[in-house]
N, C-alpha and C positions, 0 to 999 in steps of 0.2 A: 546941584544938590537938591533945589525943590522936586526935580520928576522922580526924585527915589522915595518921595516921603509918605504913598499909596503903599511902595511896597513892605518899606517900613513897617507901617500900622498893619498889613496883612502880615506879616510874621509875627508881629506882636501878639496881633488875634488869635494867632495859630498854637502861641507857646501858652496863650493866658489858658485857654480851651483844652489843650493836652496835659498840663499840669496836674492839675486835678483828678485828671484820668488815670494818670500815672500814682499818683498818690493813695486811689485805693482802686486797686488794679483788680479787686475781685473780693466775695466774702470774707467775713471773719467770725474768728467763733462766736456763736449765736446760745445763750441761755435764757430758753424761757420756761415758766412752769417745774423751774430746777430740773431741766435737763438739755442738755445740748439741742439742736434743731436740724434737720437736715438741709443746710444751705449751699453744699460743694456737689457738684454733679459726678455723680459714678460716671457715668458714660464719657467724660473727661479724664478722669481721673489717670495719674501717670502707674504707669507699669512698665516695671524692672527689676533686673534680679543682679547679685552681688552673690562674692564667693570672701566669706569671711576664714582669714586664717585661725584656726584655734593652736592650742597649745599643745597638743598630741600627738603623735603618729603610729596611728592604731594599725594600721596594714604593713608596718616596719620596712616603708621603701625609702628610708632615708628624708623625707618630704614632711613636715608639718601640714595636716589633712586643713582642707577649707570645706565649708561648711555651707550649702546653695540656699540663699537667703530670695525667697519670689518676692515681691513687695507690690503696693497698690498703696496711695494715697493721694490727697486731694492733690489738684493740678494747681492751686496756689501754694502749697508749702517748699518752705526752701527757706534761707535764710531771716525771710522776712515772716516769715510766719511757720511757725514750732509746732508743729506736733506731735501726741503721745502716739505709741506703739502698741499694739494688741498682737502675737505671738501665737502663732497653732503650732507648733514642733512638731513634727511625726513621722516615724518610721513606713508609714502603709499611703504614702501619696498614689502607689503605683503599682500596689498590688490590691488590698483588699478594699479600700478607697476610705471616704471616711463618712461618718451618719449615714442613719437609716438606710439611705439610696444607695450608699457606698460611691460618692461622689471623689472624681478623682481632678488632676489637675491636667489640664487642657494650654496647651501652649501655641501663641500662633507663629508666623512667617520668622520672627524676629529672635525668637527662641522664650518670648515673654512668657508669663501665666493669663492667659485671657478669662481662662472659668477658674478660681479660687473657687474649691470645694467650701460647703457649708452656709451660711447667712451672715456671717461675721462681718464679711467685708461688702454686701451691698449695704446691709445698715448700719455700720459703724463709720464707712470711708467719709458720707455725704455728714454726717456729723460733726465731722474733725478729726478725725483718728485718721494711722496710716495702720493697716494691717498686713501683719508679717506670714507667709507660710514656709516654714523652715526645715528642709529634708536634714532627719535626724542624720550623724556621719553612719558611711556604708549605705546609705538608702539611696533610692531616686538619682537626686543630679549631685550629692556631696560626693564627699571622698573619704575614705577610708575602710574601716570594718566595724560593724555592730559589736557589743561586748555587754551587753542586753544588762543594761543598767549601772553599769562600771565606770571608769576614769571615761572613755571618750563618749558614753551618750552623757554625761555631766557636762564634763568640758568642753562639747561641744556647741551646748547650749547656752553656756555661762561665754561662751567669745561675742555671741551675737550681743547678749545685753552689753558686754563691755564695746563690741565695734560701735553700738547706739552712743555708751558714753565719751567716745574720746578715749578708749583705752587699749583696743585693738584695730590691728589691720583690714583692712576688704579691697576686691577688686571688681572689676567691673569684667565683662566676658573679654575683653580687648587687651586685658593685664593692666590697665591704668588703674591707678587707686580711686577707691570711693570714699565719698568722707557722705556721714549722715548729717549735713548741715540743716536738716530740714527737719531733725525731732528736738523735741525738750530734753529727751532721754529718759523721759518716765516709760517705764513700760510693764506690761503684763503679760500672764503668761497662762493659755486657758487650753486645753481639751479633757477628750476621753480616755480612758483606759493605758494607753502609752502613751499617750501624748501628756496628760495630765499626771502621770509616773514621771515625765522628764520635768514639769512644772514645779512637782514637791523637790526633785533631785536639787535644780538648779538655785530656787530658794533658800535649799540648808546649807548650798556653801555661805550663803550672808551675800551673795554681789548686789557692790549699790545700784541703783537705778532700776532695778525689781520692785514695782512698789507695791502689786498686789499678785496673787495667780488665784486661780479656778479652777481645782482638780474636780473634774466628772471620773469618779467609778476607776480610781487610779489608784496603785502601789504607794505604799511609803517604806515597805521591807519585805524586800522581792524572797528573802527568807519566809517572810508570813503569806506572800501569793503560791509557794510550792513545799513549804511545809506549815506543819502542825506541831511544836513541840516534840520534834525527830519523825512525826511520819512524814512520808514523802509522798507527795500527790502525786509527782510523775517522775519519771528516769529520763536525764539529759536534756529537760527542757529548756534549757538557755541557748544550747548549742542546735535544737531544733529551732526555736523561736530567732535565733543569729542565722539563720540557713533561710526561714521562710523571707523575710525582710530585707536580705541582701538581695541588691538589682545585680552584682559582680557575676561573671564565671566563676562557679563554686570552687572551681582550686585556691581562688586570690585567698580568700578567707578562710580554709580550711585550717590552718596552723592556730586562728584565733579560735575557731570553735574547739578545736582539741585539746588545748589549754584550757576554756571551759570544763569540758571533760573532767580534763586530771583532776581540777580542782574543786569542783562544786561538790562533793564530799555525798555521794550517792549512794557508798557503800557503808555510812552507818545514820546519815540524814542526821548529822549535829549542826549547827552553827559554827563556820570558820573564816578565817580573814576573806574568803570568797563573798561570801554572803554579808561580810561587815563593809566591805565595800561598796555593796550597794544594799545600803540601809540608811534610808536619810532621816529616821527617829534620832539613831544614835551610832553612827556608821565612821568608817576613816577619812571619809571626804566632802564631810558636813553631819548637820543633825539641827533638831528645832531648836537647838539652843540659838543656835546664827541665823536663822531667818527673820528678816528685817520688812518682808513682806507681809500685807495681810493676804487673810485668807477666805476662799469663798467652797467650803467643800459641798461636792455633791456626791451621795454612793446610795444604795439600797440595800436593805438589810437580806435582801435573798438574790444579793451576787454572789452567786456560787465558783466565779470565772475570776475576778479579785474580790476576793471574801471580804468581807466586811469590818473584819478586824483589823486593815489596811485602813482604813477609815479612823474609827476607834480607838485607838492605842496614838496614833496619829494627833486626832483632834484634842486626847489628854492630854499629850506632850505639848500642843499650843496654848491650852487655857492653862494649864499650871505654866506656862511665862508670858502669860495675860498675852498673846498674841491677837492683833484685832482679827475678828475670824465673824463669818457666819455660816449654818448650816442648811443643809434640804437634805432629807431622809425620805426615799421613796420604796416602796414593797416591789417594785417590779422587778427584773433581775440587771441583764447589765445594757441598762436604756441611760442616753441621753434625759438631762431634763427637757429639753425640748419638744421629746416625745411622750412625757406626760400626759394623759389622758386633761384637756380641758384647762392646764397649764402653761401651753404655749407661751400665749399673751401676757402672761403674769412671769415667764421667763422671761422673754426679751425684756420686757419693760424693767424687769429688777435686776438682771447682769446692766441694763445701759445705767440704772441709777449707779452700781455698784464702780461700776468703769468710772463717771461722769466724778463723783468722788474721788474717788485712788488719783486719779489719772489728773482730771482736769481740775480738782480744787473745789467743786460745785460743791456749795452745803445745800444738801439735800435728806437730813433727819435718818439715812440710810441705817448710821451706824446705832441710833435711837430707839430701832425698831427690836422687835421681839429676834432673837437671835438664831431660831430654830421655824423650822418648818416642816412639820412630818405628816406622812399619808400613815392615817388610822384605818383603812379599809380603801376597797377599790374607788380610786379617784374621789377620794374621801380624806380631805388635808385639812392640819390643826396650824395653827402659831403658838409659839410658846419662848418661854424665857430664856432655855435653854436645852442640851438635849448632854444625856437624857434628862426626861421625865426631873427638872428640880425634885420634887417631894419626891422621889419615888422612896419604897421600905423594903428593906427585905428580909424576905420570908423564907426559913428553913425548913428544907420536905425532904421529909427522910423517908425512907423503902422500908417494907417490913417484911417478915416472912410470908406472911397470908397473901403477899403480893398489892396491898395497900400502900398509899403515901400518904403523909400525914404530918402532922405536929412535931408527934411525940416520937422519941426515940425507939425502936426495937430492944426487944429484950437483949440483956448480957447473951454472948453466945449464939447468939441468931444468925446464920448466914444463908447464903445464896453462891451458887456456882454454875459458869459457864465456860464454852470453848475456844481460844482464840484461833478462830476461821476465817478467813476472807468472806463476808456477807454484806448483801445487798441492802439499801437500806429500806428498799419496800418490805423485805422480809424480818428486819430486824419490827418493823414497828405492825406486823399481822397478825391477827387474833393471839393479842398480848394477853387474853388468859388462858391461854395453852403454852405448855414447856416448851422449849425449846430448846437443842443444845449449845448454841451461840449464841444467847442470849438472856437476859433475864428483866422482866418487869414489872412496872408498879403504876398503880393508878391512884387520884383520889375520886371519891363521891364524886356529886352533879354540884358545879358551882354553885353558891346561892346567890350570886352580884357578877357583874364584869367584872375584871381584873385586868390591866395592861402593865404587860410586862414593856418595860422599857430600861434599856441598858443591857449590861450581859452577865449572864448567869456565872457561878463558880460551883464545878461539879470538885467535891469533895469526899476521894472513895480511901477507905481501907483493905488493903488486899493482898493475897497471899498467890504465890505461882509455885506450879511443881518443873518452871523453866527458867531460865534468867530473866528471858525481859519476854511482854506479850503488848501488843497496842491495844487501847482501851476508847471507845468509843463512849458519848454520852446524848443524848436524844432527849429532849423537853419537846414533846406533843400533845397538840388538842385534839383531842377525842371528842368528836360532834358534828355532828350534819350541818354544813354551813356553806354558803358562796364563796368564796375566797376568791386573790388575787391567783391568776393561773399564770405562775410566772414559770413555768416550765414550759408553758406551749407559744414559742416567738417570742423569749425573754422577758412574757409578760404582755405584748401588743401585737395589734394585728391593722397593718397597712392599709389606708382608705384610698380610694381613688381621688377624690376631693381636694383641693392642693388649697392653703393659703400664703398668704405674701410677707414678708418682712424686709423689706429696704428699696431699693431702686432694682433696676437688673435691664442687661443691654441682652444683644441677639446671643450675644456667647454664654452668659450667666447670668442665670434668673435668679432671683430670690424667692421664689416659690417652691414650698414643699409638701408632700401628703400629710395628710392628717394620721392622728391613730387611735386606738379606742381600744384602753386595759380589757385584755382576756381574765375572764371569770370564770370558774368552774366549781359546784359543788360539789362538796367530798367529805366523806365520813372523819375524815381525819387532816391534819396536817402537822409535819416534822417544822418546828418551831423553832428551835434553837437546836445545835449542834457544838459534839467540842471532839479532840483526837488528841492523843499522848502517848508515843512510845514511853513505856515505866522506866526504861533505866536513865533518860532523859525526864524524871520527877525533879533534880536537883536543879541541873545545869542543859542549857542546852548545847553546850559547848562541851563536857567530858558526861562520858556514859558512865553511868554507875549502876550494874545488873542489880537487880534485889534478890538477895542471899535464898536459895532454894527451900520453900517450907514458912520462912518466914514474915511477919505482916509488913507491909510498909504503908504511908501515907501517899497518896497518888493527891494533890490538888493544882487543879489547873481553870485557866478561864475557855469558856467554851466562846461561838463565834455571839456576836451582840444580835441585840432583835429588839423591834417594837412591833407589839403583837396585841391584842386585845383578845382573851377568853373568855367566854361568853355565858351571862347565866346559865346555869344549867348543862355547862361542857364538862368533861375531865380533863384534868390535868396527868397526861404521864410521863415516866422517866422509866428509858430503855436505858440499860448499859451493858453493852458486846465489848468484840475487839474488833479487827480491820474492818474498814469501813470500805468495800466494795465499789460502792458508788463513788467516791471520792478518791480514793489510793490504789494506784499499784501494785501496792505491797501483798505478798501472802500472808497469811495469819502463820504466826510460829506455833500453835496449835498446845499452845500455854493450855493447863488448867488454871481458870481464875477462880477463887473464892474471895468473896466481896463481905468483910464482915458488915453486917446490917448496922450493928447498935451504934457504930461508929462511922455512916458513911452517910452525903447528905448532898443533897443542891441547893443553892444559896439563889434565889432569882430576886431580881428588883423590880416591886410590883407598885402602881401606881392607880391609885382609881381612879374608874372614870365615872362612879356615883357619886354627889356630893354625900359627905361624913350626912349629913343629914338626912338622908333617904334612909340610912342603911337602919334597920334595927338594932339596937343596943345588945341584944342579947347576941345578935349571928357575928359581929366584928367587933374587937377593943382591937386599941392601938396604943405603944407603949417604946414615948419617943419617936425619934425622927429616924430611926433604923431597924424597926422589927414591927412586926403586923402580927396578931395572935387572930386566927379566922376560925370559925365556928368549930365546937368539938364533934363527933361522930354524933348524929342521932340516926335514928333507923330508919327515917324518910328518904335520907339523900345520901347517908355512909359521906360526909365530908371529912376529909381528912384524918 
């Protein structure tokens, strides 16, 4: 027994010494400065991908579709250490790609994701996050068929968060089961345009363990991305956009797109169980009333690709049920914040506080802060309390005969008449004081003050047709030589060769991306605000009601939102045509309109941006918290 008691005490050594080892076997999450730290090595980090069963079977082969879940997360999570999920959903892994670069997803020997498109997952992984990239079903590596906003891109995205919580199936490529032992089940849900379309989708059903999303420049009612109160933007767009997105041989999916077809109601552009289906305002398969998630929305007021009222109408239905929310309002058209002019750094760092809250519990004063963030000019951003514009007032500008806008009413009996044509909108708003048969306009005088319009206007017309229905278009334009944001040249930006860094990045994906710098252009003019309304869709947008041949009817509608600043010394005008060329497919039904004057008006919400104290008493009173009375005509400036 003594010559064993050397080896004794060297195994003792050995257990005392590995213990410890064992006990913290690698980081843990790390908060300093109220924000997570990067202490888990991307270049460790594990990758893997799962196929989650959902609850649908969109391609009708008898099979409940699964759903190809790529994953990345720290190389210590697993039962012993938890954590949250961050979600890119999207339809375009493998065709158009995604940001700026159109960065797509790269897989190596093993059938893994090696380059995870975008920055999310080199800076978020080493933090503590696992980051999800989720081929929407019909896309990439899932299965089934697109239904471009319907029951299977919902539910397909609502299985993953349930697979995080313990509530649904997954397999691994082998067919063994996966269980997600290695998150908390908080999760999030963040992109662009379709991806952050399935973020608002998956939130209105209410599924727990959603705790915050981050729609960038995304749908909330695929009604309001392809119409306008019955006009129609484009013919068969769901069944085009389900054809672009499917990786299938187009026969598999063909029976879903034609069902599309029958049903998206093209032949009169009303609102029907098609379109109520995928409306997650107020739709059959959620709405903000069940979203339990906060919110982080991003959009710009001159996305003309998902209009801005997706936004809008959106963020109303969250604050009226106090939904935690924050906003960023940018003038470019349809950009990434990250592509902000001079924003980058002020992006990442405020999505990671944003995450670091929702997700990980960090008090970090997030939700404290001013709630709104909006660009007043190129690469020219405010904070504010809320958006829109708290104070803003508004101001009624009625048209006159003489072709003035103004205060005051038009006389009894005063009208104006135009033709409803299909026209462009550069022609709708050129040398507005020349007739034209498609159109008719009004100006005011030269401002005497800025004025920012913030929120969205309501064009307010009375008008008679010698046809049943005519679509009526309405145009708020600045008239003035000025720089603007030129978001029609590169959706606003123009790509630097200059790259900088956000997170770690190995040989396969970097973390590094170009720079960009807002396109400017000056121009005599700019089309401000917009609105479109088929008339016999004045009532409802769900039953057509023609307006009786001869007779007046009230046409009010709200046109798309804006925050816009006019400039001393600009005009303010208002066009009002019919088909809007630029925007709609539609041809004009070649309606005569007469637009009675004394009774027709735009209602805009204006906000100064001079303190009351600058202004002269005599050129502005204000009267209450809803109406602005601004200088009467005098013969220097003809205001108003």
């Amino acid at each position: 027994m003594p010559q064993l008691r050397p080896a004794l005490i060297a195994v003792a050594l050995t257990l005392a010494i590995a213990t410890p080892a064992q006990a913290t076997a690698g980081p843990a999450i790390t908060v300093e400065n109220d924000r997570t730290q990067p202490v888990f090595s991307y270049a460790d980090a594990i990758r893997e991908h799962v196929y989650v069963e959902s609850t649908v079977d969109s391609d009708l082969d008898g099979k409940l579709d699964k759903v190809r879940v790529d994953i990345i997360r720290p190389k210590e999570s697993g039962p012993g250490l938890k954590v949250p999920v961050i979600i890119d959903e999207s339809p375009y892994y493998d065709n158009s790609g995604r940001g700026n670069e159109g960065e797509r997803k790269v897989y190596d020997a093993a059938g893994n994701v090696a380059k995870f498109p975008l920055f999310y997952d080199n800076y978020f992984v080493p933090r503590g996050y696992a980051v999800l990239n989720v081929d929407m079903l019909g896309t990439t590596k899932s299965e089934g068929c697109p239904d471009i906003g319907g029951k299977a891109d919902v539910l397909g995205g609502k299985a993953v968060i349930d697979w995080l919580n313990g509530r649904a199936k997954a397999y691994k490529a082998d067919g063994t089961p996966a269980v997600a032992d290695w998150t908390t089940g908080n999760a999030a849900m963040i992109g662009k345009s379709y991806d952050g379309t399935l973020a608002n989708a998956v939130a209105a059903t209410g599924v727990e363990g959603l705790k915050t999303i981050v729609p960038i420049s995304a749908i909330s009612s695929w009604y309001k991305y392809q119409r306008s109160n019955g006009v129609i933007y484009n013919y068969d767009y769901a069944s085009w956009l389900a054809n672009y997105v499917d990786t299938d041989p187009e026969a598999k999916c063909q029976p879903v797109r034609d069902k599309m077809d029958a049903e998206d109601g093209d032949d009169t552009g009303n609102y029907n169980p098609f379109w109520a289906e995928r409306d997650y305002i107020k739709g059959l398969l959620g709405d903000a009333s069940q979203v339990k998630a906060s919110v982080f929305v991003i959009h710009t007021v001159n996305d003309l690709n998902v209009k801005p009222d997706n936004f809008s109408v959106w963020w109303k239905a969250l604050a009226d049920r106090d939904v935690p929310r924050k906003i960023w309002v940018g003038q470019t058209q349809h950009v990434d914040p990250f592509d902000f002019e001079g924003r980058r750094g002020v992006w990442v760092d405020t999505l990671h506080r944003w995450f670091d809250h929702w997700l990980h519990g960090v008090s970090n004063g997030i939700m404290q802060e001013p709630r709104a963030d909006v660009e007043v000019g190129p690469a020219k951003w405010i904070s504010q309390r809320d958006w829109p514009a708290p104070f803003a007032m508004k101001a009624t500008l009625r048209p006159a005969p003489d072709g003035s806008l103004g205060l005051k009413p038009a006389a009894k009996d005063s009208t104006a008449s135009f033709t409803d044509v299909a026209m462009s909108e550069t022609d709708m708003v050129a040398d507005v004081g020349t007739p034209k048969a498609g159109r008719v306009a009004f100006t005011t005088g030269a401002l005497p003050l800025d004025l920012r319009l913030s929120g969205t206007p309501t064009a307010d017309l009375r008008v008679k047709l010698d046809k049943p229905t005519s679509n009526l278009t309405a145009l708020l334009v600045d008239f003035g030589e000025d720089t603007r944001v030129d978001w029609r040249r590169g959706q606003g930006i123009t790509t630097l060769a200059e790259e900088d860094c956000y997170g770690e990045s190995t040989a396969a994906d970097d973390a590094c991306y170009k720079k960009v710098v807002t396109n400017v252009a000056t121009r005599p003019l700019e089309i401000v605000a917009r609105g479109w309304i088929d008339v016999q869709n004045r009532y409802s947008l769900s039953q057509a009601a023609p307006l009786p041949v001869g007779t007046y009817g009230t046409v009010k509608w709200l046109t798309l939102p804006q925050d816009y600043i006019f400039k001393k010394g600009h005009r303010i005008g208002l066009v009002i045509a019919g088909t809007d060329a630029t925007y709609s497919d539609e041809a004009g039904t070649g309606a005569n309109v007469t637009v009675d004057l004394a009774k027709s008006s735009v209602v805009v919400p204006f906000a100064l941006t001079t303190p009351l104290a600058d202004v002269p008493q005599d050129k502005a009173r204000f009267h209450g918290p809803d109406r602005i009375e601004l200088p009467k005509p005098e013969p220097e400036f003809q205001f108003f």
